[in-house]
MARTI-766508 format. One line per 10 residues: number of its first residue (from 1); their letters; for each residue y, z, x of N, C-alpha, C, O. Coordinates in nm, 4 decimals, padded with zeros to 6 digits. Example, Ala and Ser with C-alpha at 12.3 -4.5 7.8 and 13.67 -1.06 7.14 Angstrom:
<nutis>
1) as) -00.5690 00.7800 01.3190 -00.4500 00.7800 01.2300 -00.3300 00.7800 01.3200 -00.3319 00.8465 01.4236 ~ -00.2250 00.7080 01.2850 -00.1060 00.7140 01.3670 00.0030 00.7870 01.2900 00.1138 00.8039 01.3409 .
</nutis>
This chain:
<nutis>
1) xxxxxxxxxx) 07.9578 16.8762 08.9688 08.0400 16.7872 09.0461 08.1760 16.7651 08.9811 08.2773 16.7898 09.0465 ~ 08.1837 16.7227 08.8634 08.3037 16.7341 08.7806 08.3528 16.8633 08.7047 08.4235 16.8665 08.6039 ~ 08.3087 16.9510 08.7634 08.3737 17.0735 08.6977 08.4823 17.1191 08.7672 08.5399 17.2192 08.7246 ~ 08.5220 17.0633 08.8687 08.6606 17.1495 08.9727 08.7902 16.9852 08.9127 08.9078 16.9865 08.9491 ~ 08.7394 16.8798 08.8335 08.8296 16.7992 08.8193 08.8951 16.8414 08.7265 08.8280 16.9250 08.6660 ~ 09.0421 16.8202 08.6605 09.0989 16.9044 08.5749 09.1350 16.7733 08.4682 09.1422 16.6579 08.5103 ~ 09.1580 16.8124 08.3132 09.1199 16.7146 08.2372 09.2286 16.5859 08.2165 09.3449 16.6227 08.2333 ~ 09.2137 16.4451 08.1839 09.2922 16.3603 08.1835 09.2803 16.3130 08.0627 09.1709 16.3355 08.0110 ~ 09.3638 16.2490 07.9937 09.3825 16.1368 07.8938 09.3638 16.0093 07.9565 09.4126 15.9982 08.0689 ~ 09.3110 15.9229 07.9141 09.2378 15.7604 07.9621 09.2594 15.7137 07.8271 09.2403 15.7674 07.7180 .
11) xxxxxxxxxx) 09.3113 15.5815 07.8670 09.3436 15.4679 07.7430 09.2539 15.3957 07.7149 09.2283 15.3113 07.8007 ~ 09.1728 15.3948 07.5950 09.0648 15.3715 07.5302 09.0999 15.1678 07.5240 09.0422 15.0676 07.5663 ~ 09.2257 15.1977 07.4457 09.2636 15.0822 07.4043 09.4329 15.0247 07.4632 09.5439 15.0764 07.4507 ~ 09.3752 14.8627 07.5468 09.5224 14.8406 07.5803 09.5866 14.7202 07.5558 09.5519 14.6105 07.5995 ~ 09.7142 14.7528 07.4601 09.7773 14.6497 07.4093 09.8569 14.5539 07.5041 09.9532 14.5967 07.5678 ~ 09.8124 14.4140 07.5135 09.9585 14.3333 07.5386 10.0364 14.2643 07.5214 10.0076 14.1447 07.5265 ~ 10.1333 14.2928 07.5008 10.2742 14.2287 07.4237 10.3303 14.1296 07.4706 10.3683 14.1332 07.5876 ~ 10.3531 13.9963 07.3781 10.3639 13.8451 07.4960 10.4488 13.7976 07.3526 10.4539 13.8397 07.2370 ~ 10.4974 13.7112 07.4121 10.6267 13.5901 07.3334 10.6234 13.4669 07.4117 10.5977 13.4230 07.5238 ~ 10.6679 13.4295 07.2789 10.6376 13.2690 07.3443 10.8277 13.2109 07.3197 10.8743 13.2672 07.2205 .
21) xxxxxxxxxx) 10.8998 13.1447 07.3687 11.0180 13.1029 07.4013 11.0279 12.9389 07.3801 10.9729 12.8588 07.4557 ~ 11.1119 12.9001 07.2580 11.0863 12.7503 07.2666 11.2450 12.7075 07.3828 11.3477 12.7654 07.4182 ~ 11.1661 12.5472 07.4093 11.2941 12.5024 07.5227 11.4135 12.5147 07.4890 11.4867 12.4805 07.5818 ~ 11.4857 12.5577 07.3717 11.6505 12.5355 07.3595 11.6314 12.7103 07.4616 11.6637 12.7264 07.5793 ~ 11.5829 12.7953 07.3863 11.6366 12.9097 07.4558 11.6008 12.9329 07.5565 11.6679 13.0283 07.5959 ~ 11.5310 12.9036 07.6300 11.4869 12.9216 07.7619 11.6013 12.8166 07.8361 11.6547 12.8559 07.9399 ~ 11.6300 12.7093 07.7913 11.7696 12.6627 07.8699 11.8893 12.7630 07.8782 11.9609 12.7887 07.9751 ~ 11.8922 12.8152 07.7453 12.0166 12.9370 07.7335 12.0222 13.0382 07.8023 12.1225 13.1006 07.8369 ~ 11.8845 13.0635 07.8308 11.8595 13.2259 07.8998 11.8564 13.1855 08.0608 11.8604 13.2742 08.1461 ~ 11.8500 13.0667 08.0905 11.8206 13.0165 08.2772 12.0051 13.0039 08.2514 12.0831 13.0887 08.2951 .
31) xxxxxxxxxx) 12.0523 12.8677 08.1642 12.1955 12.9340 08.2206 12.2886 13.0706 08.2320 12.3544 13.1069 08.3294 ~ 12.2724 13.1440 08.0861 12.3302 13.2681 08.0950 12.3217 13.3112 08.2294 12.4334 13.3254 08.2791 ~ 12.1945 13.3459 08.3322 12.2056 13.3993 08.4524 12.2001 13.3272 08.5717 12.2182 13.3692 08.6859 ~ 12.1673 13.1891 08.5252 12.2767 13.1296 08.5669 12.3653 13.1090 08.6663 12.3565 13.0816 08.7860 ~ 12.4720 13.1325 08.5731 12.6024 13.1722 08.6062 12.6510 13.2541 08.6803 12.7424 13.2464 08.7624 ~ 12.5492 13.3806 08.6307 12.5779 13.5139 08.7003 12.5111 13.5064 08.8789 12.5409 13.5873 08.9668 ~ 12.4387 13.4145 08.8913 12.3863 13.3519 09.0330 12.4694 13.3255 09.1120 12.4848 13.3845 09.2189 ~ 12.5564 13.2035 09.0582 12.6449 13.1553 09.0999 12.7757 13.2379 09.1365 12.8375 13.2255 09.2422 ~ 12.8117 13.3337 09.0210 12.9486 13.4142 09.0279 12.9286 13.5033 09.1928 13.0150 13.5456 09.2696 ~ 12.7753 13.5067 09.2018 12.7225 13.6579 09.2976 12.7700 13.5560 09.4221 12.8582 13.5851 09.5029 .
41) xxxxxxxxxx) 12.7087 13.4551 09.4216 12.7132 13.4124 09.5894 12.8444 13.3821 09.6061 12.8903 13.3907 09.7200 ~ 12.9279 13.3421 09.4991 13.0579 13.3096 09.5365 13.1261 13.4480 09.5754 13.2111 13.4489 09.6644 ~ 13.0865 13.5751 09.5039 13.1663 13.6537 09.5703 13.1287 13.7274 09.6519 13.1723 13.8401 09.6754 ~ 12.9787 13.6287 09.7433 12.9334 13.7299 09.8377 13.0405 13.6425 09.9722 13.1136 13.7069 10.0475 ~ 13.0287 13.5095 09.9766 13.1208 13.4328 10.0448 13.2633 13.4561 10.0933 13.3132 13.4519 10.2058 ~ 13.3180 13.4849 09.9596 13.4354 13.5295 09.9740 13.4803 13.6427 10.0681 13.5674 13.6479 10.1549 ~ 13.3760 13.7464 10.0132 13.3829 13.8746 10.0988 13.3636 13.8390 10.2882 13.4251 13.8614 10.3925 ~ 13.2693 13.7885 10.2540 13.2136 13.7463 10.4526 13.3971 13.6809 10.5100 13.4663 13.7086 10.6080 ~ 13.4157 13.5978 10.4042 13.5360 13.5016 10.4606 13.6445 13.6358 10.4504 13.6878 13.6674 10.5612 ~ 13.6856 13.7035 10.3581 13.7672 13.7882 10.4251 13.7268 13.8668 10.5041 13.8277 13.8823 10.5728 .
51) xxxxxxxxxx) 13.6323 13.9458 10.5574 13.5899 14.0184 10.6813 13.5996 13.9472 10.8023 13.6303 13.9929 10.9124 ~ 13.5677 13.8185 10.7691 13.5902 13.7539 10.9010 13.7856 13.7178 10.9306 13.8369 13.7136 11.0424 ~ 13.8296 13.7054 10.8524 13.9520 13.6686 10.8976 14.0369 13.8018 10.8822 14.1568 13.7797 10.8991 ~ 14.0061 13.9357 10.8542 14.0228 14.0757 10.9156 13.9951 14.0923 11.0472 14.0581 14.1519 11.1346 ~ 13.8734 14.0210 11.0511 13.8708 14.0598 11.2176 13.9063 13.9909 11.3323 13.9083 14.0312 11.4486 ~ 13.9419 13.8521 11.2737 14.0137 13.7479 11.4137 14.1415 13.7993 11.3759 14.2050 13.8078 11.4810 ~ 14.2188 13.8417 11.2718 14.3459 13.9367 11.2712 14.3688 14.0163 11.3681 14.4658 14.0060 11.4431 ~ 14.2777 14.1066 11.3755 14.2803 14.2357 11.4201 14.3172 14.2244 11.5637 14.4139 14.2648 11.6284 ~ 14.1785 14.1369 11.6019 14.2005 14.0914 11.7710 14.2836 13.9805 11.7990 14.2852 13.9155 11.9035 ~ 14.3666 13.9604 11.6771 14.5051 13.8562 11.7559 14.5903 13.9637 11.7520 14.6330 13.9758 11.8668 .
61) xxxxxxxxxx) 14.6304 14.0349 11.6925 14.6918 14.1837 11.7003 14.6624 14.2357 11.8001 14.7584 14.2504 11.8758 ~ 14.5248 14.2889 11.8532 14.5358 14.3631 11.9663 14.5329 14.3161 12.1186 14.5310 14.3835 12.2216 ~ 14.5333 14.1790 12.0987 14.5545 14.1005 12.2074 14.6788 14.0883 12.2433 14.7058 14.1097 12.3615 ~ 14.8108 14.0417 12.1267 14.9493 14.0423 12.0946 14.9666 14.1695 12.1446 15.0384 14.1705 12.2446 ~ 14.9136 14.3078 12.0995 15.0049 14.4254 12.1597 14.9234 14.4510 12.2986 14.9950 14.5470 12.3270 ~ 14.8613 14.4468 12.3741 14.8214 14.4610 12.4930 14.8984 14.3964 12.6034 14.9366 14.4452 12.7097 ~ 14.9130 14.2743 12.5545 14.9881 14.2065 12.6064 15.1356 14.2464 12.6151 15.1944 14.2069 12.7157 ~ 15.2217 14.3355 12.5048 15.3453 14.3511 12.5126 15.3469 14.5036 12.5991 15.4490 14.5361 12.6599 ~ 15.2139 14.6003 12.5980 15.2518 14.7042 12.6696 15.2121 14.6688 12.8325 15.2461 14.7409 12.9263 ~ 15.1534 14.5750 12.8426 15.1344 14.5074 12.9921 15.2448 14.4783 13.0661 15.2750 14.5203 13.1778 .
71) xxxxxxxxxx) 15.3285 14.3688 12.9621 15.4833 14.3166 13.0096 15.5517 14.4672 13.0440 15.5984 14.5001 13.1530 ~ 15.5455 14.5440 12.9301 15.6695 14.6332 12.9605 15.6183 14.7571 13.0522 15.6783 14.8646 13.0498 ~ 15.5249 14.7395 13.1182 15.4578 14.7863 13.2348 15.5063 14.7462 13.3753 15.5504 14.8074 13.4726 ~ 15.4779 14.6095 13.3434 15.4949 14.5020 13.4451 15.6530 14.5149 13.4829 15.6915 14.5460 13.5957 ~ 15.7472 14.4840 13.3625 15.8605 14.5342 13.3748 15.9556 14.6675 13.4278 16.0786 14.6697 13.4342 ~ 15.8760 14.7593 13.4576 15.9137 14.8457 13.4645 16.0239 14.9545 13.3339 16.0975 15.0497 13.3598 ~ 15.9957 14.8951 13.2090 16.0736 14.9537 13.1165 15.9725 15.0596 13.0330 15.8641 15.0296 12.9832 ~ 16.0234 15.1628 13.0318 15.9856 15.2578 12.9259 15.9496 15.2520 12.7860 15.8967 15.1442 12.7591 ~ 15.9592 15.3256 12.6940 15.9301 15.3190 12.5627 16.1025 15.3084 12.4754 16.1378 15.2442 12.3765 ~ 16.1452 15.3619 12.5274 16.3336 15.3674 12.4888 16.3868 15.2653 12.5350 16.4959 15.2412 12.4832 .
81) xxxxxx) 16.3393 15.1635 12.6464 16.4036 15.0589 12.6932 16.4687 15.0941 12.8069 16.5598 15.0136 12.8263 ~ 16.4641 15.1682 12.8813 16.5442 15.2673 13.0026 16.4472 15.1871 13.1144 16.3275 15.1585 13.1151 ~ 16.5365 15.1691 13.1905 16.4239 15.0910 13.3757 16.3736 15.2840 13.4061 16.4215 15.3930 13.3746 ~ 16.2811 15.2463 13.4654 16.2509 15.3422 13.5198 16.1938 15.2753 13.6320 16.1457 15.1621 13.6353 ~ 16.2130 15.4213 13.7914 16.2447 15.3759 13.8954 16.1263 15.4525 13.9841 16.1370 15.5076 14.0937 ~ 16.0033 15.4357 13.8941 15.8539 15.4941 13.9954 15.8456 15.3822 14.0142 15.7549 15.3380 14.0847 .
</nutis>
């Protein structure tokens, strides 16, 4: 039955490695990252807040120029400023 299995190494013996942390450093090691918590969401915020005000840009821009090739539609003026008489 076990002759088609092919051979393995198995860990006889298994070590586990543990530390113990008194309270000064475990305050040191929660702020160290902390910080780095804090730095992340602030510059995840930031980012959202400029994407968002890229994009109410964008569409006050393309609202602003739609609007000016409408007029000069409406107007009957060209791209050179010439009336044109279709």
């Amino acid at each position: 039955m076990t002759k088609h299995l092919m051979q393995h190494l198995y860990p006889v013996i298994w070590l586990d490695q543990a530390a113990q942390i008194n309270d000064a450093g475990m305050s040191k090691f929660k702020n160290s990252f902390w910080y780095i918590q804090i730095s992340i969401h602030i510059a995840a915020y930031c980012l959202i807040a400029i994407g968002a005000i890229l994009i109410i840009v964008s569409f006050v821009l393309g609202v602003v120029r739609c609007r000016q090739v409408s007029n000069k539609k409406v107007s009957g003026e060209s791209r050179d400023g010439q009336i044109s008489l279709d």
